[in-house]
N, C-alpha and C positions, 0 to 999 in steps of 0.2 A: 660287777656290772658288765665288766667285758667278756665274761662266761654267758650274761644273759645275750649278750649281742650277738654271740658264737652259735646260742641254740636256736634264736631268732632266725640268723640266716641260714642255718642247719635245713627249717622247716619249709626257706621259701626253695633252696637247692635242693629237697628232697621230693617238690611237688614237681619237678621237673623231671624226677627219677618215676616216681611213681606215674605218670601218661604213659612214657612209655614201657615203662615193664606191664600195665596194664593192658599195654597192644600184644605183647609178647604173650601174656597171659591166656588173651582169647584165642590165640591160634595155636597156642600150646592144648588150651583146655577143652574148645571143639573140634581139632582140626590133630590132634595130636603133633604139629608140626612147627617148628624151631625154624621162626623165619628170618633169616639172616639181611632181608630187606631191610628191616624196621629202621637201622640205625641209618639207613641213606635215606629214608623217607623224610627223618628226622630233618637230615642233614639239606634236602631239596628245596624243603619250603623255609629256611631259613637263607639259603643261595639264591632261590629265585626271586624270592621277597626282595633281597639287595641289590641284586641286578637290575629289578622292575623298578627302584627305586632312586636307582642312579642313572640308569641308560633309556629302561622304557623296555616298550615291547618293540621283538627286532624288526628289522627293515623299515625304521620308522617311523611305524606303524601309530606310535606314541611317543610324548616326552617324558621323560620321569614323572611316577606316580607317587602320589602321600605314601607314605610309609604302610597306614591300614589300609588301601587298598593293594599294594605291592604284598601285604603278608596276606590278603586273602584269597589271591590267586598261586601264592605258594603254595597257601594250605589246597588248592586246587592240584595241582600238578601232582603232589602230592597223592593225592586219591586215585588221580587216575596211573599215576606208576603206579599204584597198589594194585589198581583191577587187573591192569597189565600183566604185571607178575603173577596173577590168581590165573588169568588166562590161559599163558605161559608153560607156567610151571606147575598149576594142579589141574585145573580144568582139562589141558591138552596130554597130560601126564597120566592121569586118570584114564581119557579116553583109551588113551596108546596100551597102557600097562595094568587097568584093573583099578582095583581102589589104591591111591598112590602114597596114601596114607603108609599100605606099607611096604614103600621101596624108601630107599635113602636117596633118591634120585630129584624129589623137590627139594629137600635140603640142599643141594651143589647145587641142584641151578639156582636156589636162591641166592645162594653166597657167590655164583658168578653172576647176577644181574646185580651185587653191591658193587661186585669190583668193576665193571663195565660203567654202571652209574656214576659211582664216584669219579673215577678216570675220566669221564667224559667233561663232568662239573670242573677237575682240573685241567682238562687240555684247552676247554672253553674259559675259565675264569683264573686261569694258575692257581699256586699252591699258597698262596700267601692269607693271612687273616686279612677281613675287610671291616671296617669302620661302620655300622647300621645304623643309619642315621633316623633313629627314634624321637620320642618326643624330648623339644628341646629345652623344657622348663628342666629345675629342680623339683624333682616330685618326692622329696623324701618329709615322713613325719617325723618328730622327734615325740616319742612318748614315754615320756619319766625318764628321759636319758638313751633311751634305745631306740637307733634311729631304722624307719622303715619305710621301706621305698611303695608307692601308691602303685607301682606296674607290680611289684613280689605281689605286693596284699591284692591286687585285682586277680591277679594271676593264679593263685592259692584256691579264692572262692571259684575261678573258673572250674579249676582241676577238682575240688569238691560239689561242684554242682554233675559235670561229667561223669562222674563215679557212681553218684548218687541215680542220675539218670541211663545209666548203663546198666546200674543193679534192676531198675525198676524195668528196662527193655527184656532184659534177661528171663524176671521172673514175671512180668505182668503179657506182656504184648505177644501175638501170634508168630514173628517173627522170632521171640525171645524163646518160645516153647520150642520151634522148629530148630534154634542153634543148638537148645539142650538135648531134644532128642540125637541130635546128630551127634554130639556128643557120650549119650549113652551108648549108642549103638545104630552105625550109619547104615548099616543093612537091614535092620527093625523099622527105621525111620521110612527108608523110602519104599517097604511092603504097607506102610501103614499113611502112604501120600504126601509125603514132606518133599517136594521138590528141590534137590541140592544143589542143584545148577542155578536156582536160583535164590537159596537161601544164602551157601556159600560164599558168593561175591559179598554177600552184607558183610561178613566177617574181617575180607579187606576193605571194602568201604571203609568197618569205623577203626582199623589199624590205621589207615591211611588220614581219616579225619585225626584220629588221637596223635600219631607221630607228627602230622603238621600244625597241628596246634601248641605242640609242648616245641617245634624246632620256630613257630614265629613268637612262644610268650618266651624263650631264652633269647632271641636277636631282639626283642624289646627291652629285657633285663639287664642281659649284661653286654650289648652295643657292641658286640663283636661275632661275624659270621666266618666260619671256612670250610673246604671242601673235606676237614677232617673233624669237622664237628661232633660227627656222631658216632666216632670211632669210643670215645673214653664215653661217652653217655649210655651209649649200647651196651656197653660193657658192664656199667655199673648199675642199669637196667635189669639187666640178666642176672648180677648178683644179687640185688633188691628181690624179683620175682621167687626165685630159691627158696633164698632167707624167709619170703614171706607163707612162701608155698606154693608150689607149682597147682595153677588152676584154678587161685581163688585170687577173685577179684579185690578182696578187700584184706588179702594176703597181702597183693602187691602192693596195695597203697601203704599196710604197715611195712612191708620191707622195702618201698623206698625211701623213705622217711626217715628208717633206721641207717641207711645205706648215707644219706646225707648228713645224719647229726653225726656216725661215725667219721667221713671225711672230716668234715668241720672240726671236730673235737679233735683227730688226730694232727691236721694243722696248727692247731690253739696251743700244744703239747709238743708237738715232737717236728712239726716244720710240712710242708708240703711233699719233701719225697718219701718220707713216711705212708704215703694214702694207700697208693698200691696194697704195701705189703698190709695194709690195714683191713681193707676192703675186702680182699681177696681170703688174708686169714680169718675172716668174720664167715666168708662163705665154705670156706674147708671145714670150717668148727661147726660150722651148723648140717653141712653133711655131715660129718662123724657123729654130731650128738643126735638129731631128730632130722636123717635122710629128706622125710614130707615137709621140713618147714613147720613155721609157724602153725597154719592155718591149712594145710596143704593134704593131701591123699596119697598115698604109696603108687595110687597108678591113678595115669594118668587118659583122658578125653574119659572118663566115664562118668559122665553127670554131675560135676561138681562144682558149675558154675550157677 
């Protein structure tokens, strides 16, 4: 029974993994680009959520807010540092140096607007974990002995409604054609009218909606926020996406899933300083045996979302 309890929370800690490896994935698989933002995006709307929720908005301006409206203006901030950085680092990058795709020059900046981000979040709220004062009932069910919490299980269907609805933007909608062209081939694309200036931001648009949704359903679940939240999330994101396969969306959802029954199981077994070398040796094995991942392609931004 406590094996099933183990895989239970395996799948609600793995829907966590799987949003955002699935942000990682879009900008990996249109954009050819490994955005080092994601995991402070993560980490933003689960900080600002608690601060709105404890202090209010500043100068002021307001008193502390419910808890779901403090996390729906995270998931805001959220979005808009995404466009910010799109702005920033490819749009102006782009302008400056050609298609920027291929310099290594969006990649640092993005990894120095994490560490500016996050630093800022710590000089503003310190280093310390914070209390998220979520809902205050007991929401757990007990079914046949295995207990499950009503925010995991809300949280799950959300993350499978999203996935489901991203697959169907992808392959159905005018916008969805226009990320795949871009993806085939961004120089075919716009001889052939796909505006990228304006398709592009869509891409951090939904990084930035998916990273604050998966950083306000973890400050709902497990009632703890901090400015280094997204440091071990990102990380095991990024191994989930690999594992599942670089560029495929339903790649990522299996290799977060597997990313968290592994944690899980390797706590249950061998204790929590075990996860590291767990998680990590899972992603070295799966380079060495099948490079592409599960679900994955040898190369990568060519149509295979």
């Amino acid at each position: 029974m406590l094996l099933i309890q183990q895989f239970v929370n395996s799948i609600m800690l793995g829907s966590v993994y799987v949003t955002v490896a699935v942000a990682f994935t879009l900008t990996i698989g249109v954009l050819n680009f490994l955005n080092f933002t994601i995991p402070t995006l993560f980490m933003l709307a689960g900080m600002v959520g608690w601060a709105l929720a404890h202090w209010g908005l500043p100068f002021g301006l307001s008193g502390p807010m419910t808890w779901p409206l403090a996390l729906f203006f995270g998931i805001c901030v959220a979005i808009l540092a995404s466009l910010l950085v799109e702005r920033l680092t490819f749009r102006y990058l782009k302008t400056k140096y050609g298609d920027s795709t291929e310099h290594a020059i969006p990649l640092v900046s993005s990894l120095g607007f994490l560490l500016v981000l996050e630093n800022l979040v710590r000089i503003g709220y310190g280093t310390d974990a914070q209390r998220f004062p979520g809902p205050s009932a007991d929401l757990t069910m007990n079914i046949g002995g295995i207990f499950v919490r009503i925010p995991q299980l809300v949280s799950l269907g959300i993350v499978v409604l999203i996935v489901v609805g991203l697959t169907w933007l992808l392959k159905r909608s005018r916008i969805g054609r226009g990320l795949r062209a871009i993806a085939e081939n961004p120089d075919a694309a716009n001889i052939l009218g796909v505006d990228t200036n304006r398709v592009v931001p869509v891409v951090f648009m939904l990084t930035g909606l998916l990273c604050g949704l998966a950083g306000a359903l973890f400050a709902v679940n497990y009632g703890e926020v901090s400015p280094q939240m997204g440091e071990d999330i990102g990380t095991k994101a990024i191994a989930g996406m690999v594992v599942g396969g670089l560029g495929s969306i339903w790649g990522a959802v299996l290799g977060g899933l597997i990313v968290g029954l592994t944690e899980m199981m390797t706590i249950h077994f061998f204790g929590a300083d075990t996860v590291q070398v767990a998680v990590w040796g899972l992603l070295l094995l799966t380079l060495l045996l099948r490079p592409q991942g599960l679900f994955g392609h040898h190369s990568i931004g060519k149509g295979k979302l």
